[in-house]
N, CA, C and O atoms as a DFTB+ gen file, in Angstrom:
600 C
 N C O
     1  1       0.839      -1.168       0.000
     2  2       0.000       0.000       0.000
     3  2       0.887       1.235       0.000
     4  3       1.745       1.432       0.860
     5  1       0.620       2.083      -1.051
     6  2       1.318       3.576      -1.184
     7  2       1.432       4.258       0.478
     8  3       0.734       3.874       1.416
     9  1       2.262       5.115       0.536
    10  2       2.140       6.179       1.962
    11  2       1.809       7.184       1.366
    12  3       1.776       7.453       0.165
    13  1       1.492       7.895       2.504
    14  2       1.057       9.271       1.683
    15  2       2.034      10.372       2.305
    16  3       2.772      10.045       3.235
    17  1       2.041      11.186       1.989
    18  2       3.305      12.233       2.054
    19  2       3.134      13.851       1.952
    20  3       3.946      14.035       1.045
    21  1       2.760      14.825       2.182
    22  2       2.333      16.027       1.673
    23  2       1.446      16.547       1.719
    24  3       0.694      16.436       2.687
    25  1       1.202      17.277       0.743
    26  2      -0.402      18.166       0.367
    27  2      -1.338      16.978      -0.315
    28  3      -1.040      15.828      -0.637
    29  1      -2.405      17.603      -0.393
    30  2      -2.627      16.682      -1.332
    31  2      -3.728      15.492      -1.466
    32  3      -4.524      15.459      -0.528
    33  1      -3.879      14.656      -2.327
    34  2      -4.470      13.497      -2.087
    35  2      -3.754      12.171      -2.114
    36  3      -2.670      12.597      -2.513
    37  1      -3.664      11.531      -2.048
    38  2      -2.707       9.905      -1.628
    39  2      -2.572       9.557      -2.937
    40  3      -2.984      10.371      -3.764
    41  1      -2.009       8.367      -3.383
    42  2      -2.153       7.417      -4.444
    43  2      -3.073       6.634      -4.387
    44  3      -3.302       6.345      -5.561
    45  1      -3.760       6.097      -3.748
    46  2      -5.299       5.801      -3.594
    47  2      -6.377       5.878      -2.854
    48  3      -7.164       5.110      -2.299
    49  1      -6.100       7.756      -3.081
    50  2      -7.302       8.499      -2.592
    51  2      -8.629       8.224      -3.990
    52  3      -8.081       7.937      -5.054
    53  1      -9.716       8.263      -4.048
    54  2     -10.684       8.302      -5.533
    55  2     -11.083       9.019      -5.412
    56  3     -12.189       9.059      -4.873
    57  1     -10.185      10.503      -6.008
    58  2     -11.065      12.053      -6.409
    59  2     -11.686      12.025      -8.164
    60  3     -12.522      12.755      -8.697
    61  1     -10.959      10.980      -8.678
    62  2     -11.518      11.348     -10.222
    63  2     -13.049      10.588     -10.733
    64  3     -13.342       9.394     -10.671
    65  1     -13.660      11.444     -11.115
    66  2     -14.885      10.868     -11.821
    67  2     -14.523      10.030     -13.117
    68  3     -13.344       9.905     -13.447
    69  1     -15.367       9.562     -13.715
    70  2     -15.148       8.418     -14.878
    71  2     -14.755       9.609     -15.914
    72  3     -13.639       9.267     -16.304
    73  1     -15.020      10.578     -16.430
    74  2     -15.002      11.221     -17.644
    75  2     -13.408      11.696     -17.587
    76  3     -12.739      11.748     -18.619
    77  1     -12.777      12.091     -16.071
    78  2     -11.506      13.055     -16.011
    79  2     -10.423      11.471     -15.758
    80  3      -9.205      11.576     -15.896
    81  1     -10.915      10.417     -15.475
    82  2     -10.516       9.783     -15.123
    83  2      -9.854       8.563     -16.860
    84  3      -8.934       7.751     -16.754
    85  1     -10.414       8.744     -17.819
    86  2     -10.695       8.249     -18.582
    87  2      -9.845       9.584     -19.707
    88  3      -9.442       9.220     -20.812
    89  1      -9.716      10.634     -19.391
    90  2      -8.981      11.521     -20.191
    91  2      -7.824      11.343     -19.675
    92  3      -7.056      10.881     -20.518
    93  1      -7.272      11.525     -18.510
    94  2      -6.419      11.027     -17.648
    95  2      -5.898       9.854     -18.395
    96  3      -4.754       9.932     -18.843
    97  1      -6.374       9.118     -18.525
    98  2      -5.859       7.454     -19.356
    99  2      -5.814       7.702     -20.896
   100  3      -4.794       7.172     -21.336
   101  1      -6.402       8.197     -21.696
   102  2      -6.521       8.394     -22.770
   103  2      -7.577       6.887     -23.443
   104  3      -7.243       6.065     -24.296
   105  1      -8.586       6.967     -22.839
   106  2      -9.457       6.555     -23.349
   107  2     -10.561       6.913     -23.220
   108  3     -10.838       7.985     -22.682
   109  1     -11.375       6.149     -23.655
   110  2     -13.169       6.384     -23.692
   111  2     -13.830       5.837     -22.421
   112  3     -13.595       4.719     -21.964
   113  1     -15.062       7.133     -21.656
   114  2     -15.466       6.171     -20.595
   115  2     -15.936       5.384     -20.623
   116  3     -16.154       4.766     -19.581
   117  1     -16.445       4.867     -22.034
   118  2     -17.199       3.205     -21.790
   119  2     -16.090       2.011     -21.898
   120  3     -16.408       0.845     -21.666
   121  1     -14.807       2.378     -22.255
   122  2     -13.504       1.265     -22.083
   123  2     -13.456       1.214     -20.376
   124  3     -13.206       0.180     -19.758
   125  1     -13.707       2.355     -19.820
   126  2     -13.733       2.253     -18.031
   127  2     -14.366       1.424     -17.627
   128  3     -13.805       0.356     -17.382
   129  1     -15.660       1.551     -17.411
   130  2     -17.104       0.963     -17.829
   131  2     -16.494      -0.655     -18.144
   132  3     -16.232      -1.389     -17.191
   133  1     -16.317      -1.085     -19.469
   134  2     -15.954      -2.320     -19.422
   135  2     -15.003      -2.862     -18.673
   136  3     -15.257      -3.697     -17.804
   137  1     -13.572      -2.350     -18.996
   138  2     -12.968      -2.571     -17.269
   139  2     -13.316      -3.014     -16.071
   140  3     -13.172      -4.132     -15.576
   141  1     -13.930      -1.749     -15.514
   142  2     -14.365      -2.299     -14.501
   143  2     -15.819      -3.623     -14.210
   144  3     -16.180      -4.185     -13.176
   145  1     -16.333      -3.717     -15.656
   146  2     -17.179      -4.949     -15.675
   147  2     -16.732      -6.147     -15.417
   148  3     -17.359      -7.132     -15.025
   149  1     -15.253      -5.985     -15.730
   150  2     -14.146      -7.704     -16.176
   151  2     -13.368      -7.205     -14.875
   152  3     -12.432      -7.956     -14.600
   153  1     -13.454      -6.596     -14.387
   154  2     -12.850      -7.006     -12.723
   155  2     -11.439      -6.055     -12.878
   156  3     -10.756      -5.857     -11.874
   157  1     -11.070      -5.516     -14.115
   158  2      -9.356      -5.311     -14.526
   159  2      -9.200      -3.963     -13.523
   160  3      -8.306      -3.994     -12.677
   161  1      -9.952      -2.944     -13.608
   162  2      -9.944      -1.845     -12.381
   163  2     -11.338      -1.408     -11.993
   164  3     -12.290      -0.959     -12.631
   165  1     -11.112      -1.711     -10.667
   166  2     -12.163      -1.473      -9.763
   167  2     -12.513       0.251      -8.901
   168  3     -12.300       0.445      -7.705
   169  1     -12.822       0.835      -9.436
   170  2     -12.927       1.979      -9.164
   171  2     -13.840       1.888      -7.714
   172  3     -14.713       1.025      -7.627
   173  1     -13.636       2.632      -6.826
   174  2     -14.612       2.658      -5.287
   175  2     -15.375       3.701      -5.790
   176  3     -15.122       4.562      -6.633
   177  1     -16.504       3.430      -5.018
   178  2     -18.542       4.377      -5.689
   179  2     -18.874       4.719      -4.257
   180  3     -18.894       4.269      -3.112
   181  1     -19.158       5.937      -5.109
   182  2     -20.121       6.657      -3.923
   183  2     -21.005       6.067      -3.659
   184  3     -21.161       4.956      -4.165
   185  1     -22.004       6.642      -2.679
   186  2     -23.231       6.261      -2.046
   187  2     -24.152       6.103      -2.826
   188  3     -25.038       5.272      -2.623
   189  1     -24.109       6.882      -3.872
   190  2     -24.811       6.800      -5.340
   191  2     -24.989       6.323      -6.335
   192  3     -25.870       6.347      -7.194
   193  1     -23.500       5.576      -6.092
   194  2     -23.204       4.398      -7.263
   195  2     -22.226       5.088      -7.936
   196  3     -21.464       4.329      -8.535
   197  1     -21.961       6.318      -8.058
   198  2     -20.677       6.608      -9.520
   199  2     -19.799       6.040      -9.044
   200  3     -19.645       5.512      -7.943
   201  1     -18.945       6.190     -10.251
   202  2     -17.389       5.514     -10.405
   203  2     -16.287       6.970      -9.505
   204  3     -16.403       8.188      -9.639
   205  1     -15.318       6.192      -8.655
   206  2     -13.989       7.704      -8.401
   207  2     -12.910       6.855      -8.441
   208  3     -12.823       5.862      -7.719
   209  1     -12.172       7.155      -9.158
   210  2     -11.311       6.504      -9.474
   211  2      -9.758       7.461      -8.840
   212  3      -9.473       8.657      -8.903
   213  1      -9.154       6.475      -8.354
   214  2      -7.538       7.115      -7.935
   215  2      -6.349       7.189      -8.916
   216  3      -6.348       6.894     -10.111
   217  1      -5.468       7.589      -8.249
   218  2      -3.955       7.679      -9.303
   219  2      -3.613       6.803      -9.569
   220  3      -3.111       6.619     -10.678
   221  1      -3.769       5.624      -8.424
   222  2      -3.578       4.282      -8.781
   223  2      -4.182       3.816      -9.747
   224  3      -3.618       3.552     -10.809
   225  1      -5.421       3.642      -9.530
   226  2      -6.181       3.158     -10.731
   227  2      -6.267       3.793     -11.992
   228  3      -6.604       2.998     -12.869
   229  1      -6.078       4.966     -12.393
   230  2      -5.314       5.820     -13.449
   231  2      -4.093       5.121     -14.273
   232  3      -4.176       4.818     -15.463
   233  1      -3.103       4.941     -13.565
   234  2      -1.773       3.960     -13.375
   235  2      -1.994       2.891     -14.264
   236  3      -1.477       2.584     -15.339
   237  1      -3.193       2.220     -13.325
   238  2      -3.971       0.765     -13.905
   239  2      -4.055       1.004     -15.184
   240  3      -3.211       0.729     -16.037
   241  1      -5.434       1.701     -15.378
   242  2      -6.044       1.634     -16.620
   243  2      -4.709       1.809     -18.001
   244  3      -4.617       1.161     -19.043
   245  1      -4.050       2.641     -17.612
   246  2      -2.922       2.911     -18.875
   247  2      -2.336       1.517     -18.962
   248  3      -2.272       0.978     -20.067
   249  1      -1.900       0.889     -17.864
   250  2      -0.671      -0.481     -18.088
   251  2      -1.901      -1.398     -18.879
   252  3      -1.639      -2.120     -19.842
   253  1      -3.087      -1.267     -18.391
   254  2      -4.160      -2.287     -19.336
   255  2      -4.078      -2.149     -20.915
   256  3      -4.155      -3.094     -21.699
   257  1      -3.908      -0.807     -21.252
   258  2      -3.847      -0.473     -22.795
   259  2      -2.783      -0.553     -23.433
   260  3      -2.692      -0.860     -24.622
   261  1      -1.792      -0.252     -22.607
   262  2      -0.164      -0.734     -22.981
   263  2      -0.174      -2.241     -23.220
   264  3       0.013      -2.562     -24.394
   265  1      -0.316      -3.011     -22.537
   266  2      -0.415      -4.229     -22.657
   267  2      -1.541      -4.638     -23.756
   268  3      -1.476      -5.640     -24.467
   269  1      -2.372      -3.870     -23.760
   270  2      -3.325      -4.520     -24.804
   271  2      -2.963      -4.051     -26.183
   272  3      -3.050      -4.765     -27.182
   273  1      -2.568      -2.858     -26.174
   274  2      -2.204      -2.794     -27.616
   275  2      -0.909      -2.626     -28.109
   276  3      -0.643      -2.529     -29.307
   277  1      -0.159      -2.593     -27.261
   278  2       1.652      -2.897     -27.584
   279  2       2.241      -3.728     -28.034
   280  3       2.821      -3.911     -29.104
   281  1       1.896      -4.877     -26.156
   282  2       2.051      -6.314     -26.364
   283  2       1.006      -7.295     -26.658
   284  3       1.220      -8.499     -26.521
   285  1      -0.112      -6.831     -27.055
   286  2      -0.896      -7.569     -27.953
   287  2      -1.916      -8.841     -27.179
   288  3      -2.588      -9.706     -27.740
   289  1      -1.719      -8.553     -25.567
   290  2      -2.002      -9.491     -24.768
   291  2      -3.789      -9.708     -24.730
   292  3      -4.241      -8.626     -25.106
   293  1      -4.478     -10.279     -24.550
   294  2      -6.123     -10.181     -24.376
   295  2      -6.285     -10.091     -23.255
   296  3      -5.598     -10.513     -22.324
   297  1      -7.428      -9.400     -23.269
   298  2      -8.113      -8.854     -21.549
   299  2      -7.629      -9.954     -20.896
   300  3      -6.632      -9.631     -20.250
   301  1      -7.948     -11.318     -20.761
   302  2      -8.365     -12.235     -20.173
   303  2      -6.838     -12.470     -19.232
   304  3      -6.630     -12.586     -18.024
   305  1      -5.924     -12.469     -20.459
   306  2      -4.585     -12.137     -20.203
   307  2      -4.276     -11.570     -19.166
   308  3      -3.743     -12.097     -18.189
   309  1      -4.693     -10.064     -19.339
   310  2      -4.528      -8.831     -18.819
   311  2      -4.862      -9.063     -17.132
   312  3      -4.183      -8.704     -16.170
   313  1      -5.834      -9.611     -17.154
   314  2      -6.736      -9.837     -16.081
   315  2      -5.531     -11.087     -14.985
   316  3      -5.179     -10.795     -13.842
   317  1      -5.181     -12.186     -15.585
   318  2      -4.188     -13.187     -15.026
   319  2      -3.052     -12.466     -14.556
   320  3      -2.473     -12.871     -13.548
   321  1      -2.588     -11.266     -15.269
   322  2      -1.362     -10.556     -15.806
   323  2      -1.593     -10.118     -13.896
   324  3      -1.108     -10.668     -12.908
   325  1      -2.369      -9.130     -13.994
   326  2      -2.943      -8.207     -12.473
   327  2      -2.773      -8.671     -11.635
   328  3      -2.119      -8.163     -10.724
   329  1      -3.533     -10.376     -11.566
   330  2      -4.015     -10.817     -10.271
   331  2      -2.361     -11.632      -9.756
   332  3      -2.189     -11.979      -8.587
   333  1      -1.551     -11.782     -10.566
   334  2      -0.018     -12.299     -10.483
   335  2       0.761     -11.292      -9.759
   336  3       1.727     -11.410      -9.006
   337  1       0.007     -10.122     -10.232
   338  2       1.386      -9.009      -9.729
   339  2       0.607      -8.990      -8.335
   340  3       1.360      -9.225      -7.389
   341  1      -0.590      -8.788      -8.023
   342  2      -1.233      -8.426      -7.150
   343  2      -0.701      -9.509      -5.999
   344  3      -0.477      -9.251      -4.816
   345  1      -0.556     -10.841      -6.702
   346  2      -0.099     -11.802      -5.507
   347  2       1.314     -11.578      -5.375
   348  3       1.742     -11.813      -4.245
   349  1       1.771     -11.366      -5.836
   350  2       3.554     -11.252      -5.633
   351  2       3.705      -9.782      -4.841
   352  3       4.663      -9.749      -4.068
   353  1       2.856      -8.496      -4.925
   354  2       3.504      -7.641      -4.262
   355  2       2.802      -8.434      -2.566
   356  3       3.709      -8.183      -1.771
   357  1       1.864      -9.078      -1.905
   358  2       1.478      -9.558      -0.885
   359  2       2.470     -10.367      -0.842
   360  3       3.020     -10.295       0.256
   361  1       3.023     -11.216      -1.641
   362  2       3.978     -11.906      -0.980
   363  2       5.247     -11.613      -0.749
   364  3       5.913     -12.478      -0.180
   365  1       5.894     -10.344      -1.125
   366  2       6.697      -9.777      -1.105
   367  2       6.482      -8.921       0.336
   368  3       7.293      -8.984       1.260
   369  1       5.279      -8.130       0.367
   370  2       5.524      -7.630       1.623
   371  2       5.401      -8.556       2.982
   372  3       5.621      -8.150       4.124
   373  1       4.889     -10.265       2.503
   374  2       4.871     -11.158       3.630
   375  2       6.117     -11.304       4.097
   376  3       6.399     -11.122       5.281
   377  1       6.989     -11.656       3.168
   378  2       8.431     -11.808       2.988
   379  2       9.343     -10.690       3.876
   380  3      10.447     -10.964       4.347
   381  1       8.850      -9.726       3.977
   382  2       9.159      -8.062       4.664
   383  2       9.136      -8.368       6.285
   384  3      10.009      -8.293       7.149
   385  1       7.378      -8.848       6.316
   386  2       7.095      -8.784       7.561
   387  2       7.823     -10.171       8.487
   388  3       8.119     -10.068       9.677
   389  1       7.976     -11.137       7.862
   390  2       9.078     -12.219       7.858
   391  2      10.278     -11.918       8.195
   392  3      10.825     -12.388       9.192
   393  1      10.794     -11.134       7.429
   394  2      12.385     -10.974       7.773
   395  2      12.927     -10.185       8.640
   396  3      14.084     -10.310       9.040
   397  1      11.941      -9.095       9.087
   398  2      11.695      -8.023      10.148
   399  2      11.717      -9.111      11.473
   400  3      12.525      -9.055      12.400
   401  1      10.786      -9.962      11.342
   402  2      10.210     -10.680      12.617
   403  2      11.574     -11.569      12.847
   404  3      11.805     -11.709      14.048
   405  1      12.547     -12.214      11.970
   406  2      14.077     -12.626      11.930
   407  2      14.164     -11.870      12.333
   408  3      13.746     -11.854      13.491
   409  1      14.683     -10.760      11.860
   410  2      16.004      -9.881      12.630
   411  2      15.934      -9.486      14.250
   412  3      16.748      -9.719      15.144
   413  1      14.705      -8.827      14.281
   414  2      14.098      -9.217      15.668
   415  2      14.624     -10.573      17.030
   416  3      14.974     -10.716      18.202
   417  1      14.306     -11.338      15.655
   418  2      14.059     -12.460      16.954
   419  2      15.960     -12.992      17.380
   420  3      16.335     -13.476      18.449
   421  1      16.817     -12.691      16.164
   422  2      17.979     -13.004      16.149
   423  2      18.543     -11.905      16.823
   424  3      19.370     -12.314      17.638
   425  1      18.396     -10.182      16.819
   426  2      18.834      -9.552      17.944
   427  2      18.168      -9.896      19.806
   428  3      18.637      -9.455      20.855
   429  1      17.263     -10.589      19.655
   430  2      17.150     -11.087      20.888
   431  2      17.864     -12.349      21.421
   432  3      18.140     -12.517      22.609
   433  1      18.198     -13.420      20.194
   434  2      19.146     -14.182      20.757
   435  2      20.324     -13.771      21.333
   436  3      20.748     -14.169      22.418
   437  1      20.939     -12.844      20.486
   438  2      22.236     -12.250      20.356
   439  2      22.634     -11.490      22.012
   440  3      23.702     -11.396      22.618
   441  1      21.197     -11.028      22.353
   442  2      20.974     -10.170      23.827
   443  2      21.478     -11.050      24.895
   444  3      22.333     -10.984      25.778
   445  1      20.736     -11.777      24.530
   446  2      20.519     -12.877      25.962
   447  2      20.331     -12.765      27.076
   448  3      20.727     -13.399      28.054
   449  1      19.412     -11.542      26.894
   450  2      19.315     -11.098      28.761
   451  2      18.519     -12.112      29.930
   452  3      18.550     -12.069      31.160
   453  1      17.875     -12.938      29.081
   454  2      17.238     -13.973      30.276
   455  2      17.254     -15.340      29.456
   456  3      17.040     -15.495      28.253
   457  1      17.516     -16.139      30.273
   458  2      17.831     -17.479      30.049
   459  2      16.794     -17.743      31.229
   460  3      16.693     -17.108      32.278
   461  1      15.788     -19.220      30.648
   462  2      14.741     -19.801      30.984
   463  2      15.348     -21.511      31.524
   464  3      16.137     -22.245      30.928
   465  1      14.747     -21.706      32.638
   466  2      14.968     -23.285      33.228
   467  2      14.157     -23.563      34.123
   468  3      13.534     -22.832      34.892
   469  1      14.190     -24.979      33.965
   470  2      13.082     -25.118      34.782
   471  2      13.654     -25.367      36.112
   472  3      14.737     -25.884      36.385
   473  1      12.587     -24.836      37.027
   474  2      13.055     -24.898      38.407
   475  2      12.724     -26.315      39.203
   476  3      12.041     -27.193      38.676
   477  1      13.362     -26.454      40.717
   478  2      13.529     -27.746      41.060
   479  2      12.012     -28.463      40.973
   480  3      11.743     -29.639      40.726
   481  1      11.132     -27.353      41.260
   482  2       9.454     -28.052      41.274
   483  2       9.212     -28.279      39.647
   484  3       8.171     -28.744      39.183
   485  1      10.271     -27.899      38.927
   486  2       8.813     -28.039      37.731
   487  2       8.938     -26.528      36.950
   488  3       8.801     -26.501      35.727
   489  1       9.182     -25.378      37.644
   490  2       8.570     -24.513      36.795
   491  2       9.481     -23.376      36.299
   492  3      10.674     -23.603      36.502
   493  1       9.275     -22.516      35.856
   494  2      10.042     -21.946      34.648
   495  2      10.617     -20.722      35.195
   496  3      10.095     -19.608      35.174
   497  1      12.103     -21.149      35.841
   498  2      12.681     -19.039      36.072
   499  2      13.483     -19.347      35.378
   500  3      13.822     -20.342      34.738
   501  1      14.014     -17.651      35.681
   502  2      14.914     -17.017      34.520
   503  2      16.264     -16.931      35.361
   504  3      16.454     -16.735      36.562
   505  1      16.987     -17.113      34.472
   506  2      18.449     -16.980      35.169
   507  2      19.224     -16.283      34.225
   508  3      18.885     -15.979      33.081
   509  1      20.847     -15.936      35.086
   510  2      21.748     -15.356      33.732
   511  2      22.413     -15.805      33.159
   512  3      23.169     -16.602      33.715
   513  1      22.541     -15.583      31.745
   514  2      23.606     -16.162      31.070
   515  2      24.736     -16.995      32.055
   516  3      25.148     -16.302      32.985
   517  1      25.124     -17.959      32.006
   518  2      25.898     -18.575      32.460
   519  2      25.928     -19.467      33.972
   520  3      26.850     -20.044      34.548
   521  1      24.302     -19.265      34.349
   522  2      24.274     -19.658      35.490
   523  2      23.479     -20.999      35.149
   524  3      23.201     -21.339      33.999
   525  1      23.053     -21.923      36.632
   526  2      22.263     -23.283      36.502
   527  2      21.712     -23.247      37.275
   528  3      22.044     -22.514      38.207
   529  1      20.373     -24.135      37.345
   530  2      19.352     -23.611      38.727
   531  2      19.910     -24.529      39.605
   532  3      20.613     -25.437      39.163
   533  1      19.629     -24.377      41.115
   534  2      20.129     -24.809      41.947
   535  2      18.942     -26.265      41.948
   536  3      17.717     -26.379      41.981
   537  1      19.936     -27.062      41.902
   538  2      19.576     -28.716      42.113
   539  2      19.085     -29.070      43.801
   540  3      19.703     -28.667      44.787
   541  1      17.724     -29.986      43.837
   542  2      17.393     -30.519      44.857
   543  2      18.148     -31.376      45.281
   544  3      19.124     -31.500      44.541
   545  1      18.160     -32.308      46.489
   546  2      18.894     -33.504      46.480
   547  2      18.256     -34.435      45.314
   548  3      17.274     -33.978      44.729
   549  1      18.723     -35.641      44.959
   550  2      18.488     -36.517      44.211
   551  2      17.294     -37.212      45.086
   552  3      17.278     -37.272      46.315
   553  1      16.669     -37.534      44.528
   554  2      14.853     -38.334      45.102
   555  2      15.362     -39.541      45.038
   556  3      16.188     -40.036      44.270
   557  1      14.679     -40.028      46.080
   558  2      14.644     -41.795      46.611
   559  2      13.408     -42.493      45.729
   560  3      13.237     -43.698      45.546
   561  1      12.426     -41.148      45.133
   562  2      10.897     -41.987      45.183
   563  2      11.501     -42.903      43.408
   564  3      12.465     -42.676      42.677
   565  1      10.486     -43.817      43.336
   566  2      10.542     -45.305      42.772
   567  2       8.808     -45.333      41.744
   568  3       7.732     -45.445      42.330
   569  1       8.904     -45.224      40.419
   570  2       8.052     -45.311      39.815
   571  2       7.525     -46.374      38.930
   572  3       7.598     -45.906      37.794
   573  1       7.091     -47.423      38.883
   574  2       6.963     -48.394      38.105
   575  2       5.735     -48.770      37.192
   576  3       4.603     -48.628      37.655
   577  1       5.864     -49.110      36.275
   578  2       5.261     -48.462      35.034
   579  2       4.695     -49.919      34.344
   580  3       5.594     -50.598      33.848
   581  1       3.522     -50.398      34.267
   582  2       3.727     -51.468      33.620
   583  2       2.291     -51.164      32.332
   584  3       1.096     -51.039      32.596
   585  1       2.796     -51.128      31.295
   586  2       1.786     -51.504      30.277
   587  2       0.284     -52.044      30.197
   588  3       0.095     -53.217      30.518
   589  1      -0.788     -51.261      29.791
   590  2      -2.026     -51.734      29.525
   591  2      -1.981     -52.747      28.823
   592  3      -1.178     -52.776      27.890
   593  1      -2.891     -53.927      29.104
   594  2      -3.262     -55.385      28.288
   595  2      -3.996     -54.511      27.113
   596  3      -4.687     -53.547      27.444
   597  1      -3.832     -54.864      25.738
   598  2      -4.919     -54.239      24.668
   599  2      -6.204     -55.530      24.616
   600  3      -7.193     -55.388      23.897
């Protein structure tokens, strides 16, 4: 997702109507219109139903016509083309939030301010680097274990 920065409106703020939005692209608003019928850009609607379309989706609509009449690709194409990039930038920023959560977790190894053991009952303190919990005597008790008949 874009940041926003300044004056202004965002990269996917939707101030443009279909007509400025569609000059903006250099096409016709019923190529919008179909567009957005085939899913390729989804413009967000008022309460009213019109189309407002953002910079982003501006962006969109041009790479749709580039591709359609450059590289010669078909909507349908076009449409596979989107939903590929669309999954790769999510998995790219998964990949982000992944490697963040590494570095993290490897400057906390690196810390080592508390070291975890279990204590003589059973339960879990913290000690320092380099220390051992203090041992009970060794137990006399005797457990014997014998197998259920199936």
């Amino acid at each position: 997702m874009a940041r926003h920065t300044g004056n202004g409106p965002g990269e996917d703020t939707p101030v443009y109507v279909i007509s400025i939005a569609a000059e903006l692209a250099g096409m016709h608003a019923q190529t919008l219109r179909q567009y957005d019928r085939l899913g390729l850009v989804t413009p967000q609607r008022t309460r009213g139903g019109g189309r407002r379309y953002s910079a982003r989706d501006v962006s969109r609509l041009r790479e749709v016509q580039r591709l359609s009449q450059e590289e010669g690709v078909s909507l349908a194409g076009i449409q596979r083309i989107m939903e590929l990039e669309l999954r790769v930038e999510a998995l790219q920023s998964r990949t982000a939030e992944l490697l963040e959560q590494n570095r993290v977790l490897r400057q906390a190894i690196q810390v080592r301010t508390r070291v975890f053991a279990a204590g003589p009952t059973g339960e879990a303190v913290v000690l320092r680097p380099g220390t051992r919990p203090q041992q009970e005597p060794a137990s006399t008790a005797l457990a014997v274990w014998r197998p259920l008949p199936f």
